[in-house]
Gaussian input, Z-matrix of N, CA and C with variables (Angstrom, degrees):
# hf/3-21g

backbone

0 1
 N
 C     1     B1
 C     2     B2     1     A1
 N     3     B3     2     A2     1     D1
 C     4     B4     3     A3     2     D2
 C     5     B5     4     A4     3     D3
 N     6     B6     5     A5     4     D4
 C     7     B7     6     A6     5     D5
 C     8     B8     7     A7     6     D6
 N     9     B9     8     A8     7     D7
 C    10    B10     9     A9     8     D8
 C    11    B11    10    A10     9     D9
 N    12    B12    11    A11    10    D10
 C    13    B13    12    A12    11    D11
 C    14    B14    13    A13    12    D12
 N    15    B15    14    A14    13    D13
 C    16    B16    15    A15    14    D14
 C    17    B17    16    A16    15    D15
 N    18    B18    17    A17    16    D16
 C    19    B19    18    A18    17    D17
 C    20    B20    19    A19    18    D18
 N    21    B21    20    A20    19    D19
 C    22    B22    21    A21    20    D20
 C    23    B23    22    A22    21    D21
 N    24    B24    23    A23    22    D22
 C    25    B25    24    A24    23    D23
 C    26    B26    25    A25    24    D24
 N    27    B27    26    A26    25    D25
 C    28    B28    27    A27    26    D26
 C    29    B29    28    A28    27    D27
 N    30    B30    29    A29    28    D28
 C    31    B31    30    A30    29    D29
 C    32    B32    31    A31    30    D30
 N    33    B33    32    A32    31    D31
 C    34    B34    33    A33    32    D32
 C    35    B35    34    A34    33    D33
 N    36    B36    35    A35    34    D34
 C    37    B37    36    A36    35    D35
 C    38    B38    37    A37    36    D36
 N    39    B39    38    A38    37    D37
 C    40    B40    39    A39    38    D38
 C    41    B41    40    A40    39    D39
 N    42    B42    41    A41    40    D40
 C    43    B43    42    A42    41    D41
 C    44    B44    43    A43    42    D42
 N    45    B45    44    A44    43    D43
 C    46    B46    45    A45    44    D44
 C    47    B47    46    A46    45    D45
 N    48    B48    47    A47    46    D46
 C    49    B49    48    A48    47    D47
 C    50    B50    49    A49    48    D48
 N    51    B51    50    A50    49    D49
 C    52    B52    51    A51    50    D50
 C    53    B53    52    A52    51    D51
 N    54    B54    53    A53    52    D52
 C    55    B55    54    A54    53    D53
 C    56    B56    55    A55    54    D54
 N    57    B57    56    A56    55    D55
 C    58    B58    57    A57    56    D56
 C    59    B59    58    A58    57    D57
 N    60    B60    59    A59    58    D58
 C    61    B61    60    A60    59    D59
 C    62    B62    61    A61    60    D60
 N    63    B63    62    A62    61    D61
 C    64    B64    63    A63    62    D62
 C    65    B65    64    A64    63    D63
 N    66    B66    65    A65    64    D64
 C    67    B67    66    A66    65    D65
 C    68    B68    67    A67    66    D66
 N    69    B69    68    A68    67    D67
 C    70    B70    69    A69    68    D68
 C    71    B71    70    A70    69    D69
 N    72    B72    71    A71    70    D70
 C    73    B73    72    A72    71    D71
 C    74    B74    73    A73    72    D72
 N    75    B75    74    A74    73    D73
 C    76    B76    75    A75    74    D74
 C    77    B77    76    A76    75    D75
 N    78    B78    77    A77    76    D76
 C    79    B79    78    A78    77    D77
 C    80    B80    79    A79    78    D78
 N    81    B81    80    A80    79    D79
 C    82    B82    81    A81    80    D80
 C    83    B83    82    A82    81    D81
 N    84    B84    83    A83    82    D82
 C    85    B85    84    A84    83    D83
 C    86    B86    85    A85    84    D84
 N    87    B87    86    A86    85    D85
 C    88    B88    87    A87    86    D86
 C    89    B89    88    A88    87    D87
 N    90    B90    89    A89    88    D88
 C    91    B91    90    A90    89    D89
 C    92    B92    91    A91    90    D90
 N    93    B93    92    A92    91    D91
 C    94    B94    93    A93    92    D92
 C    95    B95    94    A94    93    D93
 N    96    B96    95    A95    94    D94
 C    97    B97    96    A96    95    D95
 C    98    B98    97    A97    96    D96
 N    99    B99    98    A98    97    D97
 C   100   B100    99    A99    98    D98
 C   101   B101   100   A100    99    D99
 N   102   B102   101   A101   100   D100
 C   103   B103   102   A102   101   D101
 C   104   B104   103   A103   102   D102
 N   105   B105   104   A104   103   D103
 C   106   B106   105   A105   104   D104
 C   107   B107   106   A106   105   D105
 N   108   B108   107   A107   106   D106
 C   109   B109   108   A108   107   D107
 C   110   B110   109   A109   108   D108
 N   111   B111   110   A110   109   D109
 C   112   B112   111   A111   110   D110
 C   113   B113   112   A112   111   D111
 N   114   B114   113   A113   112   D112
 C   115   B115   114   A114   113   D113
 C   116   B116   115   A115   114   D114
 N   117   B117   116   A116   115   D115
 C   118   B118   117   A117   116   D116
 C   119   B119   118   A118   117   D117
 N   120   B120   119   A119   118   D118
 C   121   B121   120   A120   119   D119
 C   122   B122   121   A121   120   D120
 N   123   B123   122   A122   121   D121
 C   124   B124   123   A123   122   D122
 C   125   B125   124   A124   123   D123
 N   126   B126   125   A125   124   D124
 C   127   B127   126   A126   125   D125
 C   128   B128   127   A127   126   D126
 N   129   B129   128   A128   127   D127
 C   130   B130   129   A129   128   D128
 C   131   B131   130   A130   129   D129
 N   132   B132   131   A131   130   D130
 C   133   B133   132   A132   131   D131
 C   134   B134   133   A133   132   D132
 N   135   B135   134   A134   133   D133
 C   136   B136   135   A135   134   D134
 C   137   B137   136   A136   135   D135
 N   138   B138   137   A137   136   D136
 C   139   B139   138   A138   137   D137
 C   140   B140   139   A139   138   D138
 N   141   B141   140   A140   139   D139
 C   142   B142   141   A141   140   D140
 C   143   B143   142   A142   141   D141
 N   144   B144   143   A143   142   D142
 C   145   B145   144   A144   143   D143
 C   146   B146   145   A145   144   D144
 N   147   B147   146   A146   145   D145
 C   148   B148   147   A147   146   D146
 C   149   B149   148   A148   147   D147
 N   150   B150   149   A149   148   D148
 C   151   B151   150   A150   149   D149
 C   152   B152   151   A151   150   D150
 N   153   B153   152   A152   151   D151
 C   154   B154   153   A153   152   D152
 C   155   B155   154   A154   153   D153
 N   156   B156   155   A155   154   D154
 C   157   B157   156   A156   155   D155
 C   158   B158   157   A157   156   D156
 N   159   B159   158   A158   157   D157
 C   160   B160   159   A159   158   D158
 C   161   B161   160   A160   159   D159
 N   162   B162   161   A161   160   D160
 C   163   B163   162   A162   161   D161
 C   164   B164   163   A163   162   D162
 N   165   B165   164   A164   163   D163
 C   166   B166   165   A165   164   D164
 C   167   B167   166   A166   165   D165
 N   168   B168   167   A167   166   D166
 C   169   B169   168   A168   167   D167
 C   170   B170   169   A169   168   D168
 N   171   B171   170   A170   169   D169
 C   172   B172   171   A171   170   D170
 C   173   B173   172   A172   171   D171
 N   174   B174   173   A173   172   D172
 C   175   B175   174   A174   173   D173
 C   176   B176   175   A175   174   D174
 N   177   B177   176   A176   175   D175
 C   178   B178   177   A177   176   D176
 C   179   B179   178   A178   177   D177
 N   180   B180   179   A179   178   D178
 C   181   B181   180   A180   179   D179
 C   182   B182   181   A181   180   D180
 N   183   B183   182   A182   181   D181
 C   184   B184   183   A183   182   D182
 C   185   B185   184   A184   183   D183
 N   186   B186   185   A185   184   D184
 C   187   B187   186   A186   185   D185
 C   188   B188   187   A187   186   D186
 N   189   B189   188   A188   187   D187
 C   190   B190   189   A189   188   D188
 C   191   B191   190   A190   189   D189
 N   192   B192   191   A191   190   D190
 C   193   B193   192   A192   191   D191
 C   194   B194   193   A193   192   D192
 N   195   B195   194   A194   193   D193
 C   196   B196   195   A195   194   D194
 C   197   B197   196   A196   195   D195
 N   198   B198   197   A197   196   D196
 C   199   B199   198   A198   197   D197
 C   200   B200   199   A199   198   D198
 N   201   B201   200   A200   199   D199
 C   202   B202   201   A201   200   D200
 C   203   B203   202   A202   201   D201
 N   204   B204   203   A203   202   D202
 C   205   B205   204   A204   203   D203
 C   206   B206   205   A205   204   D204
 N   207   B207   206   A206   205   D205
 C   208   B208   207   A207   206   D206
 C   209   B209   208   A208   207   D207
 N   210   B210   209   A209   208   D208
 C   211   B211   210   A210   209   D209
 C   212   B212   211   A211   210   D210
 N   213   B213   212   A212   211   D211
 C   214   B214   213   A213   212   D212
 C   215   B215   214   A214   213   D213
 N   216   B216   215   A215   214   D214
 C   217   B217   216   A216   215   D215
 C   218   B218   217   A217   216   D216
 N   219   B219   218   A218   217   D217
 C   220   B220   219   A219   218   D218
 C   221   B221   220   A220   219   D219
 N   222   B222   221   A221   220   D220
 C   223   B223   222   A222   221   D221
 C   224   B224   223   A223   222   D222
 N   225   B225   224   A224   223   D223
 C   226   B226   225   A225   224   D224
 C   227   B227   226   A226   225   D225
 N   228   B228   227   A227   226   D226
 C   229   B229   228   A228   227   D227
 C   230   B230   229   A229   228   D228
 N   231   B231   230   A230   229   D229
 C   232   B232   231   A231   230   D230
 C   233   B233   232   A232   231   D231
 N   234   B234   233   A233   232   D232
 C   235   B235   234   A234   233   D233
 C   236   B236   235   A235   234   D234
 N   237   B237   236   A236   235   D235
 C   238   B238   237   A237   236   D236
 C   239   B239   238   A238   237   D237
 N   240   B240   239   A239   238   D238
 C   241   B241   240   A240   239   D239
 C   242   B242   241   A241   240   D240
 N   243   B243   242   A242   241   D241
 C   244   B244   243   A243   242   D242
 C   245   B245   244   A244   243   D243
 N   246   B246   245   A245   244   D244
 C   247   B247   246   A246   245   D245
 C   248   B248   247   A247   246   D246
 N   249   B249   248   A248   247   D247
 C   250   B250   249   A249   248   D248
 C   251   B251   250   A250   249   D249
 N   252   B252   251   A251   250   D250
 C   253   B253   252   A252   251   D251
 C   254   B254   253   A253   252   D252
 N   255   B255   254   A254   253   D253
 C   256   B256   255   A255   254   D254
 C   257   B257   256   A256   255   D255
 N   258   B258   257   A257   256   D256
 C   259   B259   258   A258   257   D257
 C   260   B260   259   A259   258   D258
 N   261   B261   260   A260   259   D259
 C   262   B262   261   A261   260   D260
 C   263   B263   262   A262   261   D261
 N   264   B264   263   A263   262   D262
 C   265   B265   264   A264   263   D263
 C   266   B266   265   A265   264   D264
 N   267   B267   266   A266   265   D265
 C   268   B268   267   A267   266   D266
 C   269   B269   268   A268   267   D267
 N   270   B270   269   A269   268   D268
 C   271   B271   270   A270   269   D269
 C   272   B272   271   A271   270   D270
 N   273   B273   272   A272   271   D271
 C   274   B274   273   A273   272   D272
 C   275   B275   274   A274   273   D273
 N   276   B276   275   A275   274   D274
 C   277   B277   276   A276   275   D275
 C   278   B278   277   A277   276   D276
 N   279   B279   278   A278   277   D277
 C   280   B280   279   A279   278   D278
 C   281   B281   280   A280   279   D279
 N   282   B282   281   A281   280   D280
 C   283   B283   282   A282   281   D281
 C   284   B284   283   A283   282   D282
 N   285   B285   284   A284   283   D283
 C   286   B286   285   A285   284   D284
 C   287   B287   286   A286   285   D285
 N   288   B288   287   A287   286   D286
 C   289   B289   288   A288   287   D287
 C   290   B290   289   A289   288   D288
 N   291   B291   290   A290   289   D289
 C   292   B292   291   A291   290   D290
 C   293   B293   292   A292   291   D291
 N   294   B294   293   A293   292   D292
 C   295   B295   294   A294   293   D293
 C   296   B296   295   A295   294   D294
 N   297   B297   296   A296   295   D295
 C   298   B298   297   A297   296   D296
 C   299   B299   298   A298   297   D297

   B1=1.4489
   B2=1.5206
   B3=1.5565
   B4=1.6416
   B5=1.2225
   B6=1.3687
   B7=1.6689
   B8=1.6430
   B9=1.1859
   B10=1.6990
   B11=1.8907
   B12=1.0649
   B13=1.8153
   B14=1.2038
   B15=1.3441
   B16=1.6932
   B17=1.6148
   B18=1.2266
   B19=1.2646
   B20=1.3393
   B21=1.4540
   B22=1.5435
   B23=1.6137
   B24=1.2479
   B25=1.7746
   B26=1.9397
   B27=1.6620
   B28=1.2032
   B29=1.4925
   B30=1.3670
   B31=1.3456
   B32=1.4771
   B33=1.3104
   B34=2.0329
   B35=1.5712
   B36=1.4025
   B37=1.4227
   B38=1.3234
   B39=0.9523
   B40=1.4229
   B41=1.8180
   B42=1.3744
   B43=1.2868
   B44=1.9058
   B45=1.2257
   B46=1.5976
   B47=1.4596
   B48=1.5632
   B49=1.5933
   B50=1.6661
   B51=0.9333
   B52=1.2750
   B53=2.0295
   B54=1.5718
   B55=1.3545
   B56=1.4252
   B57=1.5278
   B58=1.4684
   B59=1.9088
   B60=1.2327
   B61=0.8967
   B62=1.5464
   B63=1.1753
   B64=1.6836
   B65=1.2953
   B66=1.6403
   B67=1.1842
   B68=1.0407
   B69=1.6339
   B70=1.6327
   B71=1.7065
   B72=1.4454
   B73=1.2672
   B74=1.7341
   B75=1.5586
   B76=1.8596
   B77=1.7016
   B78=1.4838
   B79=1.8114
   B80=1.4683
   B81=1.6077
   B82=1.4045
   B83=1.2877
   B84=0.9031
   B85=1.6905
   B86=1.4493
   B87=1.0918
   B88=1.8429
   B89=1.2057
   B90=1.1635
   B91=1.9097
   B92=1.9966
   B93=1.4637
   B94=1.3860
   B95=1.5825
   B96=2.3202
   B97=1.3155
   B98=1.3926
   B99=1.4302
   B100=1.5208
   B101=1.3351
   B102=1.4755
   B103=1.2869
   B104=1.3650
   B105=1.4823
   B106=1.7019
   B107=1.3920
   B108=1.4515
   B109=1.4848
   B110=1.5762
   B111=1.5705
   B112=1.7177
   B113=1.7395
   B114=1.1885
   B115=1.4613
   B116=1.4567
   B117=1.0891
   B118=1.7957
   B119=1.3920
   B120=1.3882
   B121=1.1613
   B122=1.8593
   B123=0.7192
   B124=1.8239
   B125=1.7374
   B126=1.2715
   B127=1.5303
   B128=1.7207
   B129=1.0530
   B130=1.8716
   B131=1.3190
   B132=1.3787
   B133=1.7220
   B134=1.4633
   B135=1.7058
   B136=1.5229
   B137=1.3750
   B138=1.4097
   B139=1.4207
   B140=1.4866
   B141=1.4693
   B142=1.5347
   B143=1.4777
   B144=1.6169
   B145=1.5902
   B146=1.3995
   B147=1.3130
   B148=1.2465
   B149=1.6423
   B150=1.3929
   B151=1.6652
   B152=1.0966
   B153=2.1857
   B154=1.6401
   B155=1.6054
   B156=1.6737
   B157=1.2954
   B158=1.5298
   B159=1.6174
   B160=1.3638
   B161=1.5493
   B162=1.6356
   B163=1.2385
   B164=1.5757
   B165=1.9726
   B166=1.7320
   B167=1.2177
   B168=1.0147
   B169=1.5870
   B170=1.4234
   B171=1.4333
   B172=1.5499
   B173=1.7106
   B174=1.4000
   B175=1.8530
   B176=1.2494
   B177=0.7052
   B178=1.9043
   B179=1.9659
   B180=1.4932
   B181=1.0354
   B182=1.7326
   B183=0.9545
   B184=1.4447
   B185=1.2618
   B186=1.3147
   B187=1.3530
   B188=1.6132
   B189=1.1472
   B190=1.5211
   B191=1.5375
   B192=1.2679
   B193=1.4578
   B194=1.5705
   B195=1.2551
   B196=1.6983
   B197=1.7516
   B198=1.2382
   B199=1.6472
   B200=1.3044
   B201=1.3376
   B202=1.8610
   B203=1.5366
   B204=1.5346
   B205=1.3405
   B206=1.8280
   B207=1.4778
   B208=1.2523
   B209=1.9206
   B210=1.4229
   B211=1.3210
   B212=1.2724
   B213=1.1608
   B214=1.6969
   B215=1.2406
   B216=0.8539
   B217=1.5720
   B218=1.2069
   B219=1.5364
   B220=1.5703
   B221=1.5249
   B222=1.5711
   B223=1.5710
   B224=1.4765
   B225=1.3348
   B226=1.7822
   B227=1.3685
   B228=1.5806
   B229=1.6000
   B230=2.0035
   B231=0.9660
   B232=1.6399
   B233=2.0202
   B234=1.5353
   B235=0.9714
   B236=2.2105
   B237=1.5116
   B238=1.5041
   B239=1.8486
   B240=1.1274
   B241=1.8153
   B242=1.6348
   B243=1.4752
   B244=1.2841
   B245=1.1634
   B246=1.0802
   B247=1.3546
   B248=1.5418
   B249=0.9591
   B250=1.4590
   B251=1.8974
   B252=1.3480
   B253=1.2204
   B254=1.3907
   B255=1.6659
   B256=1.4888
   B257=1.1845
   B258=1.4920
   B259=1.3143
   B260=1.6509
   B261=1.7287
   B262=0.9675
   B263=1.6129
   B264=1.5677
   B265=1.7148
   B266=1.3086
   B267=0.8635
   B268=1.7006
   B269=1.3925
   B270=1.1247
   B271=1.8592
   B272=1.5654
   B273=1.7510
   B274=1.6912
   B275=0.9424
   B276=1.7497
   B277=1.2079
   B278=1.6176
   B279=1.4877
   B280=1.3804
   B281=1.5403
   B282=1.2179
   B283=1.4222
   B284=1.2597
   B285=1.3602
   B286=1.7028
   B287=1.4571
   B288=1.1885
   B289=1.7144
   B290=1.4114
   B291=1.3137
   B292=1.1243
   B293=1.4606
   B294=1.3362
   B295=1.7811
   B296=1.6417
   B297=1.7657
   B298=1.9408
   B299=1.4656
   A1=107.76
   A2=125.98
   A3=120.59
   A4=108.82
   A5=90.16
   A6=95.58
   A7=102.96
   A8=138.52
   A9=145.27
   A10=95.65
   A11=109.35
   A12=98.12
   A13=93.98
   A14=114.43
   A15=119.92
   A16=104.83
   A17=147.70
   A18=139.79
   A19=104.11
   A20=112.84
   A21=114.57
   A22=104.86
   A23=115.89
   A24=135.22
   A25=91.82
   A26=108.68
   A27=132.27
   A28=112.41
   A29=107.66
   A30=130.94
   A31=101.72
   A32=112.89
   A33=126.25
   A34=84.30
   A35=137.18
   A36=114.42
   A37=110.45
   A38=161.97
   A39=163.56
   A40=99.81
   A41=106.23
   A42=117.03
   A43=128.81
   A44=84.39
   A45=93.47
   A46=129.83
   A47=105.80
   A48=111.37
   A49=96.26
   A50=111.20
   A51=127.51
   A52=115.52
   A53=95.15
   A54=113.35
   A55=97.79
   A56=125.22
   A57=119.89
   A58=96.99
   A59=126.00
   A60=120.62
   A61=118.77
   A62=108.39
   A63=116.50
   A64=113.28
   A65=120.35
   A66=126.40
   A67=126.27
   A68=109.90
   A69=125.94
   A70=123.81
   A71=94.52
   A72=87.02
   A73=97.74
   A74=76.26
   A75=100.33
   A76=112.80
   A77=88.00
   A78=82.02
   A79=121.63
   A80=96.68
   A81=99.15
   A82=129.10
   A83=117.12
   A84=125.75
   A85=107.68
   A86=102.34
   A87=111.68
   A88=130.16
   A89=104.04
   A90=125.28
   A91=98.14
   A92=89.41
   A93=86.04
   A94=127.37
   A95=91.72
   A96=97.57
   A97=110.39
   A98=121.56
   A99=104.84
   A100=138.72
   A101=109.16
   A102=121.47
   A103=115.97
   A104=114.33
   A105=104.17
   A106=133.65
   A107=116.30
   A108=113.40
   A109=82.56
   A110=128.21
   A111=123.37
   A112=102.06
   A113=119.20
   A114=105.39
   A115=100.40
   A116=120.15
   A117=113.61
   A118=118.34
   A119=145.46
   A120=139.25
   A121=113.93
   A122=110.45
   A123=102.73
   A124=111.91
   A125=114.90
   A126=131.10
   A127=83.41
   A128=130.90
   A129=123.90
   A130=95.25
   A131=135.13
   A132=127.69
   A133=89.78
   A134=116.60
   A135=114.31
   A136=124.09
   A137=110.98
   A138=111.21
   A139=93.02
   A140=130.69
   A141=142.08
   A142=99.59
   A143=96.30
   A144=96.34
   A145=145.04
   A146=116.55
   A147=144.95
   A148=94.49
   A149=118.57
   A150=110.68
   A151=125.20
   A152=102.06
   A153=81.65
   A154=115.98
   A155=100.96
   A156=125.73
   A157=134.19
   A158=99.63
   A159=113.68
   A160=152.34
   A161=100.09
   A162=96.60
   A163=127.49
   A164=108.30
   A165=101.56
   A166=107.23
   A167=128.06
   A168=119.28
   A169=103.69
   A170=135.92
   A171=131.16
   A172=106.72
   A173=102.50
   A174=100.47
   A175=93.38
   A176=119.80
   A177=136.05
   A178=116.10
   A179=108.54
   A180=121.44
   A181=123.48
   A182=120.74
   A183=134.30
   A184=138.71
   A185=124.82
   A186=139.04
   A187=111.32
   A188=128.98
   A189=116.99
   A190=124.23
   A191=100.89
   A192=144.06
   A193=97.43
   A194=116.75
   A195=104.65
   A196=142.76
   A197=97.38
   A198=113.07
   A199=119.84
   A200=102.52
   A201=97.43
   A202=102.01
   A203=128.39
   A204=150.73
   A205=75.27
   A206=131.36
   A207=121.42
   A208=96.64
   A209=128.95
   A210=112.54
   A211=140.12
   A212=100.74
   A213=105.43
   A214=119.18
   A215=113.59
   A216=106.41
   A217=138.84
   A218=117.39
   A219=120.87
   A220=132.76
   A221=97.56
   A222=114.59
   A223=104.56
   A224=121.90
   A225=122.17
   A226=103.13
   A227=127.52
   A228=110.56
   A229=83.00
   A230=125.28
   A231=133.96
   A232=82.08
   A233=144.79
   A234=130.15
   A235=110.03
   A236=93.25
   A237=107.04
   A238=90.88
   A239=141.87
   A240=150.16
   A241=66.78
   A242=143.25
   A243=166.78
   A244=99.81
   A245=133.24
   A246=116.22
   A247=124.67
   A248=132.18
   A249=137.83
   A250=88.58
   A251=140.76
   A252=113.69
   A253=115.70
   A254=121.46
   A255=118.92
   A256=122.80
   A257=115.51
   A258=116.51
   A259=104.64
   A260=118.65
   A261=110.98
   A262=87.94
   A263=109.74
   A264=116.03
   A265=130.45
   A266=134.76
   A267=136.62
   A268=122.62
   A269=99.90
   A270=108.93
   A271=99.14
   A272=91.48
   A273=97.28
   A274=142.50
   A275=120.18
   A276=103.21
   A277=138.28
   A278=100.13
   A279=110.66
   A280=116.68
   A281=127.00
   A282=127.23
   A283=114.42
   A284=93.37
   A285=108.67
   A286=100.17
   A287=103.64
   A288=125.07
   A289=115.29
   A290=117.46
   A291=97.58
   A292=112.19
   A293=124.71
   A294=156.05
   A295=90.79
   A296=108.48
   A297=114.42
   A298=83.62
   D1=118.42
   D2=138.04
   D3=-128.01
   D4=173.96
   D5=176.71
   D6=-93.33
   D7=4.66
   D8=165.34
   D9=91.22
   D10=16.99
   D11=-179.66
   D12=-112.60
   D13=144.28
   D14=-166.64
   D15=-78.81
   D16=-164.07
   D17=-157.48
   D18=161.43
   D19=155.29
   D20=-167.01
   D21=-76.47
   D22=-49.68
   D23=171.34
   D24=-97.39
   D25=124.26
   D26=172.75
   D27=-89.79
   D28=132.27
   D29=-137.92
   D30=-62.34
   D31=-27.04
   D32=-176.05
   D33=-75.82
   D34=-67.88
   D35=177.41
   D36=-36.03
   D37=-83.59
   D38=-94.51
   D39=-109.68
   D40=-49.43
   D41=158.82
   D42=-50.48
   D43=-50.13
   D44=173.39
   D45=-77.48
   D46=7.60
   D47=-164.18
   D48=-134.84
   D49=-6.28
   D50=-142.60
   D51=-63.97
   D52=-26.19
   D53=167.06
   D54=-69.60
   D55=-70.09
   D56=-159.43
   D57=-42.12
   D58=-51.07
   D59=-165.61
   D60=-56.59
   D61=-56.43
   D62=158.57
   D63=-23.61
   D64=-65.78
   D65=-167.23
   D66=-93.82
   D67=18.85
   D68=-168.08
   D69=27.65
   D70=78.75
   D71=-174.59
   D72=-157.78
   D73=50.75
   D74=163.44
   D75=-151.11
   D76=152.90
   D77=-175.78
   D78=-72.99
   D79=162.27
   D80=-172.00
   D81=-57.10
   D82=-0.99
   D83=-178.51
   D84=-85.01
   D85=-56.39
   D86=151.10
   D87=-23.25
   D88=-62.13
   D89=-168.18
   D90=-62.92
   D91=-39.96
   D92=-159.05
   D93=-74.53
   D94=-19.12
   D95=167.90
   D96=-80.87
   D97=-29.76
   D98=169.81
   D99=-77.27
   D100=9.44
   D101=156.92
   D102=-82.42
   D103=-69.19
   D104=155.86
   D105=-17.25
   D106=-29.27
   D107=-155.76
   D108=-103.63
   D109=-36.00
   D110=-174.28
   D111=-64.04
   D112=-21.47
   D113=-171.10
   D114=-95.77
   D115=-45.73
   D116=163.44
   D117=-55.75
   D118=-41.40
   D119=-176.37
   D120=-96.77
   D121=143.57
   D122=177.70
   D123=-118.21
   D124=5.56
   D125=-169.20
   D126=-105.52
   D127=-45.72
   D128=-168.24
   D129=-97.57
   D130=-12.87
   D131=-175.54
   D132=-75.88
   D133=-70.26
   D134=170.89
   D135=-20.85
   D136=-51.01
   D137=-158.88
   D138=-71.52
   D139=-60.21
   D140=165.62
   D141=-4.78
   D142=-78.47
   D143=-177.24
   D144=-51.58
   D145=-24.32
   D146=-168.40
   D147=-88.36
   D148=-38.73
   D149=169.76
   D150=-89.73
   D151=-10.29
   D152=-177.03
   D153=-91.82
   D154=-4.60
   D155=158.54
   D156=-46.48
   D157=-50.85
   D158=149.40
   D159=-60.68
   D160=-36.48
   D161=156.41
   D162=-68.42
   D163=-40.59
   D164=171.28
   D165=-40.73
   D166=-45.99
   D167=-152.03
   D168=-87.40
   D169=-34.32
   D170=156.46
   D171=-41.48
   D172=-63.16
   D173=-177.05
   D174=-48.86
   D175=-108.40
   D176=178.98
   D177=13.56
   D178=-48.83
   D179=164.22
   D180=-97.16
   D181=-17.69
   D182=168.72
   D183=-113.18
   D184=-37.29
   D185=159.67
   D186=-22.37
   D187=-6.50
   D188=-172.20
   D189=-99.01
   D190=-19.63
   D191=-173.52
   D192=-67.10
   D193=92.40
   D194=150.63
   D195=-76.42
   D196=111.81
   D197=-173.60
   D198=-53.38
   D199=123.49
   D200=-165.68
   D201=-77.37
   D202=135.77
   D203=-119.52
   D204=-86.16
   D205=-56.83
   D206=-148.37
   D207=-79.98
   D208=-21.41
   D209=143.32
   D210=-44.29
   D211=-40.08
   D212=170.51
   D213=-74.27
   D214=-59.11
   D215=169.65
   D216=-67.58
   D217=-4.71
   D218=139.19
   D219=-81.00
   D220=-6.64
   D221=173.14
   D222=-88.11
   D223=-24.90
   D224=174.53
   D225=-83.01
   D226=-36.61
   D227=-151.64
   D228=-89.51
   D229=-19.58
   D230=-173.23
   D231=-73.70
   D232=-50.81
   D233=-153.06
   D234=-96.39
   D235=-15.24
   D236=-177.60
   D237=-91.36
   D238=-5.19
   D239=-151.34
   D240=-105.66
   D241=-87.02
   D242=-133.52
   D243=-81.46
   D244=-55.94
   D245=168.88
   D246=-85.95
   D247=14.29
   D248=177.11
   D249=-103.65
   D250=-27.73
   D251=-160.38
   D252=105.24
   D253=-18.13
   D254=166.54
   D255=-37.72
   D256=173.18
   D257=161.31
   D258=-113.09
   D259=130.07
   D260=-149.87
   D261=-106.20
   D262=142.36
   D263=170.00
   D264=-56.43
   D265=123.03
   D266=169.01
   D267=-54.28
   D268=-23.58
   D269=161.52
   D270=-109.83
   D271=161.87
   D272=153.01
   D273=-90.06
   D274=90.78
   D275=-164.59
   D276=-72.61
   D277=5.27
   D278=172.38
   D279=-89.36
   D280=4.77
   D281=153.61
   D282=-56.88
   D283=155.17
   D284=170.65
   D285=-91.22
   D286=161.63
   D287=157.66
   D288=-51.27
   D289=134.34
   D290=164.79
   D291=-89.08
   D292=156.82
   D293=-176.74
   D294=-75.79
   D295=126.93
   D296=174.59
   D297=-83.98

C-alpha cells in the first residue's frame, strides 16, 4: 500500500513495523516518524486504524484467556527467530514427541 506521495518514512516501513508501533515497542524516535507519516498519508492512517480496531476487539473478546507459559515462550522464541533474520522451521521443533 502507498498513497504514491514521497514521505520522509516510506509507506512499506510504516506498514512493516506497524504492530511494534501499536504495541509500542519501538523507540521514540520511531514512534514519532510514524506518527508524522499517519498525518501525511491517509491510506497507512486507515490501515493503523483498522488494526488498532482489531486488536481492541481481539482484547475485548480474548484477553481473558490465560496462555499456558510453554506457549508463550515458543510463540516469543518463533517471534525473536523472525526478527533476528533466522530461518524459521515449518515444524515445531521444540515439541515433544508424542508418547504410543
Amino acid at each position: 500500500m502507498s498513497c504514491g506521495e514521497p514521505h520522509e518514512t516510506d509507506c512499506s516501513e510504516v506498514l512493516d513495523h506497524l504492530y511494534e508501533f501499536l504495541d509500542s515497542e519501538m523507540p521514540d524516535v520511531d514512534r514519532t516518524k510514524f506518527q508524522q507519516h499517519f498525518k501525511e498519508c491517509s491510506p497507512c492512517l486507515e490501515k493503523y486504524g483498522l488494526e488498532q480496531a482489531v486488536k481492541k476487539l481481539v482484547k475485548r473478546c480474548c484477553g481473558h484467556d490465560d496462555v499456558p507459559t510453554d506457549l508463550r515462550a515458543k510463540v516469543m522464541g518463533r517471534i525473536e527467530l523472525i526478527r533476528s533474520g533466522q530461518t524459521v522451521p515449518e515444524h515445531d521443533v521444540t515439541a515433544t514427541p508424542q508418547e504410543s
